[in-house]
Each structure stands twice: as structure tokens, then as C-alpha cells.
C-alpha positions as CSV (number, residue, x, y, z in Angstrom):
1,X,19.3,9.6,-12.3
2,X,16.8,7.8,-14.4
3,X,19.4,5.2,-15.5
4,X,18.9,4.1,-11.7
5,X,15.2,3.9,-11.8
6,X,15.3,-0.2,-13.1
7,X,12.5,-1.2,-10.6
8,X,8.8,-1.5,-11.8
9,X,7.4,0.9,-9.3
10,X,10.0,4.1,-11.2
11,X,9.7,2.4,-15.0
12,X,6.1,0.7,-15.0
13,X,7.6,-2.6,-15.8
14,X,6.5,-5.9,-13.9
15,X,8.1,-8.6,-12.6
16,X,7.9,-12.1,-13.7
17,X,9.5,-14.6,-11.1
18,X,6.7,-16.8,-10.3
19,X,5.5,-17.6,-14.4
20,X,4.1,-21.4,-13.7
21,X,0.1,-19.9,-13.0
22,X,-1.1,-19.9,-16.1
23,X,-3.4,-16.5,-15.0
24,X,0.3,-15.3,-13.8
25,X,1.6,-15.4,-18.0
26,X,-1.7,-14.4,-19.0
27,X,-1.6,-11.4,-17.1
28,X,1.7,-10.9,-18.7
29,X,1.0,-11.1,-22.1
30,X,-2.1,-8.7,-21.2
31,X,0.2,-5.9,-19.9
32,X,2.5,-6.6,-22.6
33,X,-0.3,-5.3,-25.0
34,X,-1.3,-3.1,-23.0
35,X,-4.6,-4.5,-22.1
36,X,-4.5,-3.4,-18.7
37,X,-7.5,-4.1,-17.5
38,X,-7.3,-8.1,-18.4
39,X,-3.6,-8.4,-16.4
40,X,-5.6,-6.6,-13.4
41,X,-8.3,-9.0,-13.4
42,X,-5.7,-12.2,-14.0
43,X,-3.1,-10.7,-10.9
44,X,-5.6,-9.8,-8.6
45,X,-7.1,-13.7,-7.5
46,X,-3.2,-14.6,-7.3
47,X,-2.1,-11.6,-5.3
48,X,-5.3,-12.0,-2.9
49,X,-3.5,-15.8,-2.5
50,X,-0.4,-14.5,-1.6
51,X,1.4,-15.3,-5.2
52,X,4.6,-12.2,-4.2
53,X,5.0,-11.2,-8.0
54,X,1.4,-10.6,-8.6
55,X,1.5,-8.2,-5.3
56,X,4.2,-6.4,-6.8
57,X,2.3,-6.5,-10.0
58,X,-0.9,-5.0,-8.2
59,X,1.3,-2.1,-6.7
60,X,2.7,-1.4,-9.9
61,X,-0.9,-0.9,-11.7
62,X,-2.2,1.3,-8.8
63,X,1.1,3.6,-8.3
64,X,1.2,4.2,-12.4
65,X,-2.6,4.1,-12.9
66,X,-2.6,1.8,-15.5
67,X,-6.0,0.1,-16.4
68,X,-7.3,2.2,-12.9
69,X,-7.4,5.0,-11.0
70,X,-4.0,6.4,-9.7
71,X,-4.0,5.5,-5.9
72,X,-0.6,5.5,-3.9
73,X,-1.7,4.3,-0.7
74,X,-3.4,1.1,-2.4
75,X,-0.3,0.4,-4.2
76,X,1.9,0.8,-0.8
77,X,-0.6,-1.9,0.5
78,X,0.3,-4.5,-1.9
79,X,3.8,-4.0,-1.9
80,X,4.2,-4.3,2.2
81,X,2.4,-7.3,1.2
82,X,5.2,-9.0,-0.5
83,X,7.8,-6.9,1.1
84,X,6.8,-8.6,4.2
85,X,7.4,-11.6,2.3
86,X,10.9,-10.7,2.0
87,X,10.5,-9.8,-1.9
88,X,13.0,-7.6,-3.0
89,X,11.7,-5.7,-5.4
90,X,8.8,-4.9,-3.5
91,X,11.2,-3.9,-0.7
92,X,13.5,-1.5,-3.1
93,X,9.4,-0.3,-4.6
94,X,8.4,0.3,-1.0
95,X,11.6,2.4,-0.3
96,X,11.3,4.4,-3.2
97,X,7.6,5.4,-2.1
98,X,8.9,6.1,1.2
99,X,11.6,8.7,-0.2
100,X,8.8,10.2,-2.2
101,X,6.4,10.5,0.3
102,X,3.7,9.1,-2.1
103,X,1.2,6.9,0.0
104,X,2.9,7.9,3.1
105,X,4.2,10.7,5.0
106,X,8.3,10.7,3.3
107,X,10.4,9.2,5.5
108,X,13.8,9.0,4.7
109,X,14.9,6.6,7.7
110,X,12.4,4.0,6.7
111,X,13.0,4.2,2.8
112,X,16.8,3.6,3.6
113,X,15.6,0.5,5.5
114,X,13.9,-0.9,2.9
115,X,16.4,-0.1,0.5
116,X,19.2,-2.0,2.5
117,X,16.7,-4.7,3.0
118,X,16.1,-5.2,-0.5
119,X,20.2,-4.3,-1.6
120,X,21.0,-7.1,0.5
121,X,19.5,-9.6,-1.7
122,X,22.0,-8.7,-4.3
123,X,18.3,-6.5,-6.1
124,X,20.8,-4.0,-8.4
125,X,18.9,-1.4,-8.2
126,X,18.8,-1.1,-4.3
127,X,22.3,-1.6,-4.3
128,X,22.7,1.4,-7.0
129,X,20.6,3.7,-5.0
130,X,22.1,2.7,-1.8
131,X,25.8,3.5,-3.1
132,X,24.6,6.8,-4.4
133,X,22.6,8.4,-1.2
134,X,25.6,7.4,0.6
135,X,27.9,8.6,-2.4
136,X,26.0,12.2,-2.1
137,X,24.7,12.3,1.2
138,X,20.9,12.1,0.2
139,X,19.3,11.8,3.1
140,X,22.3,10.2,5.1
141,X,25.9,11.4,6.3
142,X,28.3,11.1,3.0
143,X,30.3,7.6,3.5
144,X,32.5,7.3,0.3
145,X,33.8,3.9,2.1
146,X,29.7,2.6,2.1
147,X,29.0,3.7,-1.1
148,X,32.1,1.9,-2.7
149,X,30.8,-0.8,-0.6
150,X,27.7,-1.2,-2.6
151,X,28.9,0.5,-5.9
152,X,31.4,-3.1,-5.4
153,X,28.2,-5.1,-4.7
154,X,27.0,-3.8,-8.2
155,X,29.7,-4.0,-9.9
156,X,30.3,-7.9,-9.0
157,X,26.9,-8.1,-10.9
158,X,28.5,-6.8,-14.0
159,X,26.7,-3.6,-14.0
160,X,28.9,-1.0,-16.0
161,X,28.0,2.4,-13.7
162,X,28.6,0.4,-10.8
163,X,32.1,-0.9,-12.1
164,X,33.1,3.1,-13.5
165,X,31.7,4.5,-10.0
166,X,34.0,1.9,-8.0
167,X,36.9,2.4,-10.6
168,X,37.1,6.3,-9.9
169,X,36.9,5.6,-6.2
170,X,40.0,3.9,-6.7
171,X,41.5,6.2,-8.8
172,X,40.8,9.4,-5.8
173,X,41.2,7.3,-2.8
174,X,37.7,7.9,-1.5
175,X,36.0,5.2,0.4
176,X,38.9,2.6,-0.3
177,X,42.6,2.9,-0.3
178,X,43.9,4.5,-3.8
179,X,45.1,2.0,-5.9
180,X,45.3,2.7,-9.7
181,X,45.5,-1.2,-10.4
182,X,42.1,-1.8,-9.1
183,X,41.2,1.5,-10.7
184,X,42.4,0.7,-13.9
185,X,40.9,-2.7,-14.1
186,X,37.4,-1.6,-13.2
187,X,37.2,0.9,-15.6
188,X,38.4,-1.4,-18.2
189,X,35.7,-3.5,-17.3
190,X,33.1,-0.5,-17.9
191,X,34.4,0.2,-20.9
192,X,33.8,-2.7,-22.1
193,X,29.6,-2.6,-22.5
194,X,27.0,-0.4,-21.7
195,X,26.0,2.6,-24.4
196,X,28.9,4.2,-26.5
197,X,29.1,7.3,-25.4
198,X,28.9,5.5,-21.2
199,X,32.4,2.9,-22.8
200,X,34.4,5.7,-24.1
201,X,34.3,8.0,-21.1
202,X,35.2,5.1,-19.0
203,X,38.1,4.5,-21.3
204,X,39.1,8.2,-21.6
205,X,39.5,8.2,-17.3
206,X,41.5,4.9,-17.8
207,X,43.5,6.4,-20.2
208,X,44.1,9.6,-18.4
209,X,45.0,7.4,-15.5
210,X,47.3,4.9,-16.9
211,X,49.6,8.0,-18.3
212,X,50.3,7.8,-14.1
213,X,50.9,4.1,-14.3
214,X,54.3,1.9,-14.9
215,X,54.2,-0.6,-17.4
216,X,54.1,-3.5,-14.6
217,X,51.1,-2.0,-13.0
218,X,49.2,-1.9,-16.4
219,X,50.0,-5.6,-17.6
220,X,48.8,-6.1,-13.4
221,X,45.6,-4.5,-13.8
């Protein structure tokens, strides 16, 4: 599900949390034209120094091979680095290398660590991918009433997949107790951004579900 994939390790984006080294936005603006080599040489000195985003950064370059050679284990070094630092995207980065297998031996125990590590600090897409191993049983037992408990986490951030997911959970009864008011107010919400094609279908399943509702529990929800 690529929609899930928001982190920089699955997209090739970087972070920017730490901007006020001036070889930090430098860097920046080098991988922003592509100039991958000059953001290498401007993230490396901070990274060696401990600067968390520039870690992140530094796995990012080596996982993608962008402005060097593709190497996963180098990349898994620099995000323990800042994982250890307790930086979430570098936690959810680490997990997802860990479910791969790429640097490592795959370990699905130890990327669902890291990926509750990092969900935990309210980092979306942990919390999405969380919701969803637990929604399908990837790599865990299927626990509908743990993946509505981070499809809620989600949702809370606005996110409209998260707020469609926790709305149909409603709607069935799985994970949570039925109740079409919540149900019908979560999808409302989803329906209400995200891509065109993403807001109707969460309308249509409102819809479809308010032909089940009174009046009372509509102007409720």
C-alpha cells in the first residue's frame, strides 16, 4: 500500500526538523536539486555530531543510493543511530528495514518493535502500518480491536484513510462495539478531503449506512 509508504526510507524524502545549521538547509536545498553529492558532504559532519535528522538523512542517501553506492547495512547504521535517540522516523525507517530484511536478517518481531516505538510518538505512518499488520495479520495474530486502536490514533491526526478505516470498523463491529453514529461521523469526516475518487467512496459507505440510520442518529452523528 504505497499510500502508506510517507516515511523517507519507502519515498526518498528527508526530514527537516533540526533546520537552524546552516550546512543542515544547505544540504536541503542540495537534495532538493538533486545535487546529491553536495547534501552528502553538508549532512555527513552533522550526523558524525550526533545532529538526529542528518542521521536519518545519511540512511536515507545510502538505502536509495542517491549520490552513492546502494548499501543497506550502512544505512541501518545511521538510522539505529538516531533511533537510539528516540527519533521517530528513524524508528518507523529502521522497522521497515527490519520487515524487508534489507541490511539485516527480516525479523518481523523486531520491525513490530520499532514500529510501536516510533507509532507511539504519534509518527502517522507507524501508526498506519501498525493498524494495518494488525488489521491483516501481517506478521502478527489479526486484532481488529488493535488496529482500530491505531487506525483511531491516526485518524485523531486528521488523516482521511485512517478516519474511513476506523469509520467501517464501526459500521461491522470489528475491533469496537458497532455503532453507526460513530461510523457515520468518521466517514463523514473522510469524505471530507483526501483525493476525489478516496471522498466519494467514503461518502457512498456513509450513504449506504445512513439508509440503516433514524433521523435522530444522523443529526447525532
Amino acid at each position: 500500500m504505497a499510500w502508506l509508504l510517507l516515511g523517507a526510507l519507502a519515498a526518498g524524502g528527508c526530514t527537516y526538523q533540526e533546520p537552524h545549521e546552516e550546512d543542515f538547509q544547505a544540504g536541503m536545498q542540495a537534495y532538493s536539486q538533486r545535487d546529491y553529492k553536495t547534501a552528502m558532504e553538508r549532512w555527513r559532519p552533522l550526523a558524525e555530531d550526533g545532529n538526529t535528522s542528518a542521521q536519518v538523512n545519511m540512511g536515507v542517501m545510502f538505502f536509495e543510493g542517491l549520490g552513492v553506492a546502494r548499501d543497506y547495512e550502512e544505512a541501518l547504521k545511521w538510522y539505529k543511530m538516531a533511533a537510539m535517540k528516540g527519533h521517530a522516523e528513524a524508528e518507523y525507517n529502521l522497522g521497515l528495514a527490519y520487515a524487508q530484511g534489507r541490511g539485516t536478517q527480516q525479523d518481523q518481531r523486531e520491525a513490530l518493535r520499532w514500529y510501536r516505538q516510533s507509532a507511539e510518538r504519534d509518527y502517522l505512518p507507524a501508526q498506519m502500518m501498525l493498524a494495518k499488520m494488525y488489521y491483516e495479520g501481517q506478521g502478527v495474530a489479526v486484532n481488529h480491536a488493535e488496529a482500530a486502536r491505531w487506525y483511531r490514533q491516526a485518524a485523531y491526526q486528521g488523516f482521511p484513510i485512517a478516519q474511513y478505516m476506523l469509520g467501517t470498523l464501526y459500521a461491522t463491529g470489528q475491533g469496537v462495539g458497532k455503532d453507526p453514529i460513530q461510523a457515520h461521523m468518521w466517514l463523514t469526516l473522510a469524505g471530507s478531503q483526501g483525493n476525489e475518487a478516496a471522498r466519494q467512496n467514503a461518502l457512498r459507505t456513509r450513504d449506504l449506512l445512513a439508509e440503516q440510520m433514524t433521523p435522530a442518529q444522523i443529526r447525532e452523528a
